[in-house]
C-alpha positions in Angstrom: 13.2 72.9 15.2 15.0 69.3 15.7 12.8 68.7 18.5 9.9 70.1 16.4 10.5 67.2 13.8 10.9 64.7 16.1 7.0 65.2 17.7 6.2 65.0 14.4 7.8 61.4 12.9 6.4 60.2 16.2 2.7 61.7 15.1 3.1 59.7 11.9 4.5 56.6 13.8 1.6 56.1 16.1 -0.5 56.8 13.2 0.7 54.3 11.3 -1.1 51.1 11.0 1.7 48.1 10.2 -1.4 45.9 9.4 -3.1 47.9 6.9 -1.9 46.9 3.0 -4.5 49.4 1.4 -2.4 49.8 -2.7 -4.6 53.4 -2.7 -1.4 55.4 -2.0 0.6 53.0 -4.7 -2.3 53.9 -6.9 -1.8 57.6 -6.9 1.8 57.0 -7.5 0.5 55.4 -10.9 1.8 51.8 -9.2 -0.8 49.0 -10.2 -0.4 45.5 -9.5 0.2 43.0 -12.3 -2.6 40.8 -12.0 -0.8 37.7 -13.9 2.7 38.5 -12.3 2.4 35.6 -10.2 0.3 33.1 -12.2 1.0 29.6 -13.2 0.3 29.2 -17.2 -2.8 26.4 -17.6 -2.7 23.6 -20.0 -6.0 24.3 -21.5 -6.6 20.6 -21.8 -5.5 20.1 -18.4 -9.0 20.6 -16.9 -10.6 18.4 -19.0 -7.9 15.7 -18.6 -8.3 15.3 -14.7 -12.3 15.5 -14.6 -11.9 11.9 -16.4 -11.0 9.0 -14.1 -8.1 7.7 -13.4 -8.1 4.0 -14.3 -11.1 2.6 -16.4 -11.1 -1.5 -16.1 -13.0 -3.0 -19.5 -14.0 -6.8 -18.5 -14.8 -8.5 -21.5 -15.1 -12.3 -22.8 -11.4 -13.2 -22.8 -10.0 -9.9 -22.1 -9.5 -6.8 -20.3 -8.8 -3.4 -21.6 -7.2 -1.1 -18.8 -7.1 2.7 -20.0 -4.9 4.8 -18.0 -5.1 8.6 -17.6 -1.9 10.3 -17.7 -2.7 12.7 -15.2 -2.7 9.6 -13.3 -2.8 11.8 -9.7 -4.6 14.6 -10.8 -1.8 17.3 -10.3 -1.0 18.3 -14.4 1.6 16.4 -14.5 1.4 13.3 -16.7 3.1 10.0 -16.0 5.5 8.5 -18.5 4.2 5.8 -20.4 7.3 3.4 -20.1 7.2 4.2 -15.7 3.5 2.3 -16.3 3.1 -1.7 -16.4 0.1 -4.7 -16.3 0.3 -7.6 -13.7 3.6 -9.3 -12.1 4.7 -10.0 -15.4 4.9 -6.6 -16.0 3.1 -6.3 -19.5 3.5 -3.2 -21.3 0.8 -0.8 -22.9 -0.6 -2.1 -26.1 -1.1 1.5 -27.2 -0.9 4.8 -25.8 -2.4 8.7 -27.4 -1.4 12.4 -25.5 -3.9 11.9 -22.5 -3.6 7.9 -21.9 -2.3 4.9 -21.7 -4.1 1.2 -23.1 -3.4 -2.1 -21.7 -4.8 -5.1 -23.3 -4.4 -8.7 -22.4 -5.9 -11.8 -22.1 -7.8 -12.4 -18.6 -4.8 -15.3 -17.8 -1.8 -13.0 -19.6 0.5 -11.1 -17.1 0.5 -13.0 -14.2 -2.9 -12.5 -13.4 -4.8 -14.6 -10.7 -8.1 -16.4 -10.9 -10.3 -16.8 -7.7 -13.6 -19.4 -7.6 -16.5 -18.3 -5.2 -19.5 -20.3 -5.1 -21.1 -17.7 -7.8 -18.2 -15.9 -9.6 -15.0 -16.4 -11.4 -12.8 -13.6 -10.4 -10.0 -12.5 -12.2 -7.1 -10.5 -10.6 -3.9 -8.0 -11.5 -2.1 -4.9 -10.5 -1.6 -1.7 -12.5 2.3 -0.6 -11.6 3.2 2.9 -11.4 7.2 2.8 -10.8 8.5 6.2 -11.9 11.5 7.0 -13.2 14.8 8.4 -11.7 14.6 12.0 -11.7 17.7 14.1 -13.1 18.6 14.9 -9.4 18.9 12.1 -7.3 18.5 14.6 -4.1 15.1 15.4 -4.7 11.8 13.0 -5.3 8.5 14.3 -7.1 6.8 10.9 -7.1 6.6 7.6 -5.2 5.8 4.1 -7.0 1.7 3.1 -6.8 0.1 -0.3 -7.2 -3.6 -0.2 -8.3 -5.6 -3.8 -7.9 -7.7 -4.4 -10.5 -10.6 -7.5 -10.7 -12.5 -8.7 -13.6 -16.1 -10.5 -12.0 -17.7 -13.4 -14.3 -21.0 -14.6 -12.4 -20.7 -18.8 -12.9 -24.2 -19.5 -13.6 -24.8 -17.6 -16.6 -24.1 -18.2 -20.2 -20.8 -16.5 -21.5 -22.3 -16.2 -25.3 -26.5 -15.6 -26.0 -28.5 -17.7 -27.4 -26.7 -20.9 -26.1 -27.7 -24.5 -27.3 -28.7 -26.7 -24.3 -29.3 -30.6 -24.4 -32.5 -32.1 -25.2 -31.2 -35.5 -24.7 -31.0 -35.8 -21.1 -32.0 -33.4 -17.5 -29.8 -30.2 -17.5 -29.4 -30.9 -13.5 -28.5 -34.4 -14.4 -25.7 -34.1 -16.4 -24.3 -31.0 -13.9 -24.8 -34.3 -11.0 -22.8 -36.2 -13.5 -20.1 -33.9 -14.3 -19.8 -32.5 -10.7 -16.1 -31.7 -9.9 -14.7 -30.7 -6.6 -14.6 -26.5 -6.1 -11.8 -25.3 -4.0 -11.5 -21.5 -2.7 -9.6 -19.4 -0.5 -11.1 -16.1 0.8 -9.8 -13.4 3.0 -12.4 -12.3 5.5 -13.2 -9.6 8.0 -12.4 -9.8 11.6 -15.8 -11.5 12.5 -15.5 -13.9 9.6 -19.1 -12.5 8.2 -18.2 -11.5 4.9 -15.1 -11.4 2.3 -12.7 -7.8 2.7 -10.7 -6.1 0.1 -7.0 -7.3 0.3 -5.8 -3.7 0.7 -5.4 -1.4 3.7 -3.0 -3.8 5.7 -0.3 -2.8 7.8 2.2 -4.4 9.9 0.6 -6.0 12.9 -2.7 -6.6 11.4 -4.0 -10.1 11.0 -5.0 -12.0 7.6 -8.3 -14.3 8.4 -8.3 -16.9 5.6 -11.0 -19.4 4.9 -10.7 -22.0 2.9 -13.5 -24.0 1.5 -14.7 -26.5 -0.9 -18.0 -26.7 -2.9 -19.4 -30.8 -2.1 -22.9 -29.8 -3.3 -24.2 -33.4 -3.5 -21.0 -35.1 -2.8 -20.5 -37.3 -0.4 -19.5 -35.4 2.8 -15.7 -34.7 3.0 -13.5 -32.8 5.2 -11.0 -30.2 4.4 -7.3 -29.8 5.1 -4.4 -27.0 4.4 -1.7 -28.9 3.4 0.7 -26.4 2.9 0.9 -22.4 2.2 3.4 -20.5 0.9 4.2 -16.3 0.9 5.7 -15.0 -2.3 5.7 -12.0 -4.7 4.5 -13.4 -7.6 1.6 -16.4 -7.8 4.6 -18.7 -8.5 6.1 -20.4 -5.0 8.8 -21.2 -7.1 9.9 -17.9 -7.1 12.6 -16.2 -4.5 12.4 -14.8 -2.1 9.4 -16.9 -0.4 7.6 -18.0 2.9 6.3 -21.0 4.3 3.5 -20.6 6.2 2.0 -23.6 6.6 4.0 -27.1 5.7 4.7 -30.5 6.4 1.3 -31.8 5.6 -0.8 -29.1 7.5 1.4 -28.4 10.3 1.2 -24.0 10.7 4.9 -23.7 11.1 4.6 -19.5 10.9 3.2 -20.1 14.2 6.3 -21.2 15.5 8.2 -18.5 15.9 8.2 -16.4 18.9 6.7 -13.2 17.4 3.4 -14.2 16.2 0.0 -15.7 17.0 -0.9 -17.4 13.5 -3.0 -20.6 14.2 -6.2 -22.6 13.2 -9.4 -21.4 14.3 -11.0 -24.5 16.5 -13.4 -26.0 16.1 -14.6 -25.9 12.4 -17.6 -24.0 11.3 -18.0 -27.2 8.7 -16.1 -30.3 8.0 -15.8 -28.6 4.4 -13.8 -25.4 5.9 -10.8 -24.5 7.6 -10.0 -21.5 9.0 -7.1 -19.6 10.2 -5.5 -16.4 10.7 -1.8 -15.4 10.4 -0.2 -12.2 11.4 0.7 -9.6 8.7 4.5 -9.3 7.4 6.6 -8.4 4.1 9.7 -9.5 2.4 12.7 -7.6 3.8 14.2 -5.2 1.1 11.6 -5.2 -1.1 9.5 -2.1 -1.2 6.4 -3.7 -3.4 4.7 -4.3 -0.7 2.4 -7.0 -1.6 2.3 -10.4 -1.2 0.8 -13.5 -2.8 -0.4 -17.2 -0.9 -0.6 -20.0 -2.8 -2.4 -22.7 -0.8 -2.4 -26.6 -1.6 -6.0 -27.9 -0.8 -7.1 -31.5 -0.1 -10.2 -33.3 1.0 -10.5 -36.7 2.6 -13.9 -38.5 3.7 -15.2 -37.0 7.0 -15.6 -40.3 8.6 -11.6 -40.9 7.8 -10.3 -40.0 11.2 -7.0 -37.4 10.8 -3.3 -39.0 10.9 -0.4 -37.5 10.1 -0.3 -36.7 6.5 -4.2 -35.2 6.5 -4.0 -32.9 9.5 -4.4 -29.3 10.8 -1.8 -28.3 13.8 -1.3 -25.1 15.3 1.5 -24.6 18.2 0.1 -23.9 21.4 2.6 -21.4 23.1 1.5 -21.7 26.6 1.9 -25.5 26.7 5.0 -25.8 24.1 3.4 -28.2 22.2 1.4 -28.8 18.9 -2.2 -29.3 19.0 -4.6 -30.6 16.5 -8.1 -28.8 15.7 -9.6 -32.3 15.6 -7.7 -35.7 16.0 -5.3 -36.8 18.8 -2.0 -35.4 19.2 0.2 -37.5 18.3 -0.8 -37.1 14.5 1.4 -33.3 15.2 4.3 -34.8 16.4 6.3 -35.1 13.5 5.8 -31.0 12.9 8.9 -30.2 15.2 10.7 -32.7 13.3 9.6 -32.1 9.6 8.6 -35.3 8.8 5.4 -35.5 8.4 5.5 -38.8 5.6 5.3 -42.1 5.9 7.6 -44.5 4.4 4.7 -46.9 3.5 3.3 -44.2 1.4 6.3 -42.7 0.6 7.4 -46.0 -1.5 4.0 -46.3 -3.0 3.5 -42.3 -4.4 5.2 -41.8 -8.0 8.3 -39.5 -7.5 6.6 -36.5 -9.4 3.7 -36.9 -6.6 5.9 -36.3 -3.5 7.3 -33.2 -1.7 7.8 -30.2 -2.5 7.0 -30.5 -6.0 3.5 -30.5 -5.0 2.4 -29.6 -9.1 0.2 -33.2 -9.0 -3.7 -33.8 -8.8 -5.5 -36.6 -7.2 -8.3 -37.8 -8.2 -11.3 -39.9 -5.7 -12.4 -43.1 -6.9 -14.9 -40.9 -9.1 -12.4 -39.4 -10.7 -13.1 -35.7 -9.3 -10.2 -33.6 -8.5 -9.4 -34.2 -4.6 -7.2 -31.4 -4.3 -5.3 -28.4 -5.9 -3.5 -25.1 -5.6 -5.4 -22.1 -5.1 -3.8 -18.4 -4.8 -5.5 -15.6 -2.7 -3.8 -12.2 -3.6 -2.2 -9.4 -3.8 -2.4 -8.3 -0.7 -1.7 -4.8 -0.7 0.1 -3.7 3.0 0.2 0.3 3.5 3.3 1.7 3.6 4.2 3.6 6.9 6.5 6.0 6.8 9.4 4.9 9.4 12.0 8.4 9.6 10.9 12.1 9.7 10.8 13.8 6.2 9.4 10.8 4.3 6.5 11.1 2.7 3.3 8.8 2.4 3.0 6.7 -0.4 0.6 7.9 -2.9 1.5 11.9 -2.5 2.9 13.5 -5.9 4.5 16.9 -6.3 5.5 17.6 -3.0 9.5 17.8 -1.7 9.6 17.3 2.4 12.5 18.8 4.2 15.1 16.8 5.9 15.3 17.2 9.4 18.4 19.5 9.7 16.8 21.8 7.3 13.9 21.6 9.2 15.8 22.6 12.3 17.8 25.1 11.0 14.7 26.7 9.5 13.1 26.9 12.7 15.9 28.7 14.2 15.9 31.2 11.7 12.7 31.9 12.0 12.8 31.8 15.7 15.5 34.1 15.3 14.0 37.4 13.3 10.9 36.9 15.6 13.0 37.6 18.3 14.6 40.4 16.6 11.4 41.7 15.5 9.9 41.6 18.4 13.0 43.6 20.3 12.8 46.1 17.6 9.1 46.6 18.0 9.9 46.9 21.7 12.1 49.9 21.2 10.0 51.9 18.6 7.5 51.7 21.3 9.4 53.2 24.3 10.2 55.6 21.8 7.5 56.7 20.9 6.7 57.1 24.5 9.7 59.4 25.6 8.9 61.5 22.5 5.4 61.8 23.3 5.9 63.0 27.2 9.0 65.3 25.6 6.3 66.8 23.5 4.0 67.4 25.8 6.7 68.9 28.5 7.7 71.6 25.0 3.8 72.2 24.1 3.4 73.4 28.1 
């Protein structure tokens, strides 16, 4: 009888199919599964709410309006109003409703930047997404975001309609008349063809700047970079900061041992100036952005270079400094750091000399001969730099530390081992009771 039973259980085991999850015989047994035992409970505006998009920039006369989704990230989960701010000033909302958050402000409020192109006025900010603490400091649901936003205002059309022009005199003429000196600063591709976005940068990547300025039917003039500094806000005044280029055009981030930064030689005009510098960021600070503020000057192109209108790279091959046009001896004084003379020194007003740098000269016209101009922010990607942290931008998701990680892979690595031994002996089981069977059955 015992052995009778055991041919039997070892009928049904090699009958048995361990792959087949068929719920009929659960169904006879008047089991039925719970369709909503597992379901998450939907917000029924929820759909509705991420369809929409998530930032909406309004550029108007003398202001933007920046509306702000809540389900900033598309997941359900709405961002807290106060976690959300405008520009480096960090302007809060000027209202807010359950599905967003409004930003108003004046298109120079909030630390915003202005760049000039040769047909555009372009205005400049960041939306800030810097979440807050959550109740257990173990665990993170969200990282911080910066969202560039720009405002574009073409330069040859009228703000207001209908606009009241001068019958007295040529409308060409009096722009001749009033001409004024246009100074830019551009970030470029790698080929220099066209103008890139200032995100997407990572560490080891190369900034191409080009500076320029508009002479239309000026005289000719050439260009110089007389200084360039890294910050986080549009202010060089503020801490921490970066020179990159100083004592009276000399590229002193160039210097150091790590990098290539340098002019580009020759010039593709007397009226630009190129160069490139190699990416970084501010230790410690986990923005990620930075913003150059240049000082721009012009002198007349037949005005050979000296040593306070110069551009000098260091040439690490030969040790030395080297001008893109001039002789070298006007880059001298870059190793020292004195770069003035004290002829000109004794004749500039005190407010007029270095580093104050906050003046404007003026030709013999009386157009502006130089200025500051800011390019930024530039946006570097963040790169995740340990195992278990995640990529900026990625919301509702907790990563593992990596001795959880390990211990979780031997436990697993551990039942499939056990698994597979106990498969093992079911199946010589079944074997012996089969041949047992079949020695009973003759």
């Amino acid at each position: 009888l015992i052995l009778a039973l055991l041919c039997w259980a070892a009928g049904e085991v090699a009958a048995y199919t361990p792959w087949d999850f068929s719920w009929a015989d659960l169904a006879s047994r008047g089991v039925q599964a719970d369709p909503h035992a597992w379901s998450w409970l939907e917000d029924p505006h929820s759909r509705s709410i991420s369809s929409n998009q998530p930032v909406l920039v309004q550029c108007q006369e003398a202001q933007l309006v920046v509306t702000v989704n809540r389900d900033l990230f598309g997941t359900g989960r709405l961002v807290n109003a106060a976690d959300l701010t405008l520009g480096p000033a960090a302007c809060k909302h000027s209202s807010l409703n359950q599905n967003s958050v409004i930003f108003t402000a004046g298109l120079h409020e909030c630390g915003s930047v202005v760049q000039i192109t040769s047909d555009s006025l372009i205005y400049r900010t960041l939306l800030n997404y810097d979440p807050s603490p959550a109740s257990n400091p173990v665990i993170i649901r969200s990282n911080p975001a910066v969202i560039p936003i720009e405002c574009h205002y073409p330069r040859r059309e009228n703000v207001s309609s209908n606009a009241i022009r001068p019958t007295w005199a040529p409308f060409s003429s009096m722009l001749s008349a009033e001409e004024r000196l246009v100074f830019s600063l551009r970030l470029m591709n790698e080929d220099w063809s066209a103008e890139r976005p200032f995100t997407g940068f990572q560490l080891g990547d190369v900034l191409n700047i080009q500076a320029e300025v508009g002479t239309e039917s000026h005289v000719p003039l050439r260009l110089f970079v007389d200084s360039c500094v890294a910050a986080l806000s549009p202010s060089t005044d503020s801490s921490p900061h970066y020179s990159i280029i100083d004592f009276n055009g000399c590229l002193v981030d160039g210097r150091s041992d790590d990098t290539s930064s340098a002019f580009i030689t020759p010039r593709p005009r007397e009226d630009m100036l190129r160069f490139r510098i190699d990416v970084f960021r501010f230790a410690g600070d986990t923005r990620n952005l930075i913003y150059i503020t240049c000082h721009l000057k012009v002198t007349p192109a037949e005005q050979p270079p000296d040593p306070l209108n110069k551009a000098c790279s260091f040439n690490k091959a030969r040790n030395t400094w080297a001008p893109v046009e001039g002789t070298r001896d006007i880059c001298s004084c870059c190793e020292t750091g004195n770069c003035e003379s004290p002829a000109l020194s004794r004749r500039l007003n005190p407010l007029e000399r270095w580093p104050g740098r906050r003046f404007r000269r003026h030709d013999a016209k009386g157009k502006q001969a130089e200025a500051d101009v800011v390019i930024g922010p530039v946006l570097l990607s963040r790169v995740p730099d340990a195992v278990g942290e995640q990529q900026e931008g990625g919301h509702g998701e907790v990563t593992a530390m990596p001795g959880i990680e390990m211990w979780l892979i031997g436990v697993v690595a551990g039942v499939g081992l056990a698994a597979a031994v106990g498969l093992a002996a079911v199946g010589l089981a079944v074997t012996v009771g089969r041949r047992r069977c079949a020695r009973v059955s003759a």
